[in-house]
N, C-alpha and C positions, 0 to 999 in steps of 0.2 A: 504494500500500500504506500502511496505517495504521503508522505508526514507532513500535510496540511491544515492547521492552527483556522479557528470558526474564523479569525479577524483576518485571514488570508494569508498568513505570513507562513512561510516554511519554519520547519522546527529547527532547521540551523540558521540560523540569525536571517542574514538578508541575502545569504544565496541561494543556489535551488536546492529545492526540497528535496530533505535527505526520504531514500526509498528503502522503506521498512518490510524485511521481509515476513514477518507476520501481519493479521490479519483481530481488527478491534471490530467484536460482533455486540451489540447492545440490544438487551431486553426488557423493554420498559414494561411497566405496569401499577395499577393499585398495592395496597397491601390487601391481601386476598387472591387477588388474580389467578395465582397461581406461579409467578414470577421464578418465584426459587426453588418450586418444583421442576420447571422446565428448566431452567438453568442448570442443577444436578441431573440431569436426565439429558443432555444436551452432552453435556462434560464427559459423562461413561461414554455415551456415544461414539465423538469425536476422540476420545483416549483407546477406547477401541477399534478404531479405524487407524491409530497409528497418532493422531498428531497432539502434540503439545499443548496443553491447556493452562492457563491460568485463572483465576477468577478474581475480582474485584468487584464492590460493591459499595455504597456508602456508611458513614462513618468507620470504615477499618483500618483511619491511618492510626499510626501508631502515636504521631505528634498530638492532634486535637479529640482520634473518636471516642476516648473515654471521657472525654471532658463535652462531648458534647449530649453523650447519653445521663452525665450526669445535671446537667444543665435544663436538658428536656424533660428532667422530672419534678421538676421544680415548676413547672407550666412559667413561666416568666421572662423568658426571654424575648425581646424584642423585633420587631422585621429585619432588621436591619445587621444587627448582632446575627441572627440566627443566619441570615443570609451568607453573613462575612466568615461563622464555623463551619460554614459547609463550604465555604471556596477553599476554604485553607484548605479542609479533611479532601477533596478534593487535588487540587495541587500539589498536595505533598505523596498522595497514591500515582497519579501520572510522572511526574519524575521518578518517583522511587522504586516504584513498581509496574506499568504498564508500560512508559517507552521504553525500559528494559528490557521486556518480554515480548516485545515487538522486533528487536533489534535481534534478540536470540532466535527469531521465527515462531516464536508462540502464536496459538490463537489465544487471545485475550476477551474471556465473555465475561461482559460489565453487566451486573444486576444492578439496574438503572444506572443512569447517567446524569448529564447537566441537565437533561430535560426535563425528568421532572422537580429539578432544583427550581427550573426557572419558570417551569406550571405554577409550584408554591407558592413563589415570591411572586409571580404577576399576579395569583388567586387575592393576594394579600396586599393589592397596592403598589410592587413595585414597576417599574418603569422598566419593558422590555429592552429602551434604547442601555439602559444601564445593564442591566443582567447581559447583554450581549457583548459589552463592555468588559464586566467583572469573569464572562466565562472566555473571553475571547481565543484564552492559551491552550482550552480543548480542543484536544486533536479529531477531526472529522470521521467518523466512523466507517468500517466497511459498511456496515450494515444495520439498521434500527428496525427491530422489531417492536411492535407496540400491542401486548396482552388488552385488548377490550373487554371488559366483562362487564355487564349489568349492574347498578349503585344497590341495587336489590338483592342481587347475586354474592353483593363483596360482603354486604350485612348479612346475609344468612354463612357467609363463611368464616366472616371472624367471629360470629359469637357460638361456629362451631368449635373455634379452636380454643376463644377465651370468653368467659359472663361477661367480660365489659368492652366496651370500644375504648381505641386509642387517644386521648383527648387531640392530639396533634392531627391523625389523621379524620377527626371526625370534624376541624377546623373548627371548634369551640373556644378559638380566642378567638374567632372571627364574630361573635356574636350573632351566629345566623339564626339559632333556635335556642332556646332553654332545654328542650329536648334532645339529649343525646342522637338518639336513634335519628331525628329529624333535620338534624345538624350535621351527622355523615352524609345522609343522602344526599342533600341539597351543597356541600363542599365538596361531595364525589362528580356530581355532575359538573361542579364547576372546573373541577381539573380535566377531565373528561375533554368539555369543551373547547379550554387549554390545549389539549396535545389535539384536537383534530384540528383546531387552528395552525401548529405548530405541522402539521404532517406534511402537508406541500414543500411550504421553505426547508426542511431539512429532511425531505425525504423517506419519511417512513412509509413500513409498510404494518397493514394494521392484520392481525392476525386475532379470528374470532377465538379467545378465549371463557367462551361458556359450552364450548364441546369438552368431551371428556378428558381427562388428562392425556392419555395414549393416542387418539387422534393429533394433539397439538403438537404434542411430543414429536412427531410422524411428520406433521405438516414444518414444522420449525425444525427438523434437523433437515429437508431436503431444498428448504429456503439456502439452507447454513452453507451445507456440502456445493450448494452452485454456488456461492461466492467464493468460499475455497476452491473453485473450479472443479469440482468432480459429480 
């Protein structure tokens, strides 16, 4: 892949862009979706078939992600704050870990990306010309897949796995409902919205995640295998 920066800039400074021989595959979704299912199931896949895997995902750097999981339990963090611990946690996994494993030939599958940092942050008031800004040093992906699944769908699956919703994810510092349950749906659709806006400009391809886990499975590795060219 040609190592091309969202703000257009090549990853070695200002001359041409160095070509990476691995391959950055990106699998967006809710929490529920089914996201890191398919991503562990993606991974044996392509490990099985021979090729090099790494995974990556948010808050797993090692500089800010425990400072931001501790941060987010305190419900108190700010737009703007919250905004600036995810660029760090962010920036410090793409240098440290993703263009190195692009440079060794890894495939690199990123369970979510900038995208939906900057769903969040637009859901929440900020200013996409800035989020394009603050993400500019993302390197452009091979390929973005986008889990769809139903605001209806994500609620009967998180509170299969837990009695309560996310307060983050159910955007309840957004003051949309006093109603928990009323206040995911209504901030699920709003991210929703978010990324089908965002699909044209950067290219996604949206993949129906309300099929069973083994169909998507199926459908997302032969997406995968054609952009690794096989």
């Amino acid at each position: 892949m040609r190592a091309l920066r969202f703000d257009g800039r090549p990853v070695a400074g200002n001359g041409p862009a160095e070509i990476l021989p691995g391959r950055l595959v990106v699998v967006e979704g809710a929490d529920g979706s089914g996201r890191s299912t398919q991503i562990s199931l993606l991974k044996q896949r392509l490990e099985a078939g021979g090729w090099p895997v790494v995974d990556v995902g948010l808050r797993r750097s090692g500089l800010v992600g425990p400072e931001i999981e501790r941060a987010k339990k305190g419900n108190v963090l700010g737009p703007t704050t919250r905004s600036l611990y995810y660029a760090t946690d962010f920036a410090d996994q793409l240098e440290n870990r993703v263009l190195p494993a692009l440079r060794a030939g890894f495939v690199v599958l990123a369970d979510r990306y900038v995208y939906t940092l900057m769903a969040r942050d637009v859901v929440r008031g900020a200013s996409p010309e800035w989020l394009e800004s603050l993400y500019g040093i993302a390197l452009v992906p091979s390929a973005v897949f986008y889990l769809q699944v139903s605001p209806q769908a994500l609620v009967e699956r998180n509170f299969h796995r837990s009695p309560t919703l996310d307060y983050w994810e159910s955007g309840m510092d957004l003051g949309l409902s006093r109603d928990w349950f009323g206040s995911f749906v209504r901030y699920q659709q709003r991210i929703e919205a978010e990324f089908l806006r965002m699909r044209e400009r950067y290219e996604f391809a949206v993949i129906d995640g309300n099929r069973p886990v083994r169909e998507i499975a199926q459908d997302l590795a032969a997406r995968t295998l054609a952009v690794l060219g096989e």
